[in-house]
N, C-alpha and C positions, 0 to 999 in steps of 0.2 A: 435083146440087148447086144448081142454078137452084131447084129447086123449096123445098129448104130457106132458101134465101136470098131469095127472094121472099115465104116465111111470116114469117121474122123481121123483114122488109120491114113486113109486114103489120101485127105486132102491137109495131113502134114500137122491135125492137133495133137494126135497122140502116136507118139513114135518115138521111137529109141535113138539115143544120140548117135548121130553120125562122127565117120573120124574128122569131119570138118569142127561137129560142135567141141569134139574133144582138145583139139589142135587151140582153136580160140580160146577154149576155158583155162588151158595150159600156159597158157601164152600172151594175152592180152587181157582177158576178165579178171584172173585172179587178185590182179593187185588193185580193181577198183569195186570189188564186192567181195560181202561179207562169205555167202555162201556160195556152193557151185554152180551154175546153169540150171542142172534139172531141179534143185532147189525152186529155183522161180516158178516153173515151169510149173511142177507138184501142187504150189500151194496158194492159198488165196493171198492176196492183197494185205486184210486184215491179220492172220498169220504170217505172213510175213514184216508186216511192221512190228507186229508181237516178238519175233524173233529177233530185230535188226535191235528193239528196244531194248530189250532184256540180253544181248550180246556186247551194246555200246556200255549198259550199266556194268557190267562186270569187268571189261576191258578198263572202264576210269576206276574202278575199286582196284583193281590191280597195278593202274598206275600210282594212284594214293598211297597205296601200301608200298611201293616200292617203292617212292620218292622219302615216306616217313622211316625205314629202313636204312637209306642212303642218308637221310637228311640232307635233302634237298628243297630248296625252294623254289616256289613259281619265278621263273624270269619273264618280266614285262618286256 
């Protein structure tokens, strides 16, 4: 297993972020995704649409709740 893991080491699947990925994630990614780079990276496709789903539902439960607090309404 070492030895497959130290190939894909090699040609750049698994590896620790660099200060470039950190610089981007800081700086450019953050404000157009949910989680941080090695997020994606980590996890499948299906997990992560699981996350992005169950992230957006609670983010609009929270806007509901705050608009029904404020009483506010939706503006067309």
């Amino acid at each position: 297993m070492s030895k497959l893991k130290n190939w894909l080491q090699k040609i750049g699947i698994l590896r620790e972020p660099t200060i470039d990925d950190l610089i981007y994630e800081y700086t450019i990614s953050t404000c157009y995704r949910l989680f941080p780079t090695s997020f994606y990276r980590k996890h499948t496709p299906e997990e992560i649409k699981k996350a992005h789903e169950e992230t957006l539902t609670e983010l609009r439960r929270m806007i509901e709740e705050y608009k029904k607090e404020n009483h506010l309404e939706d503006s067309v």
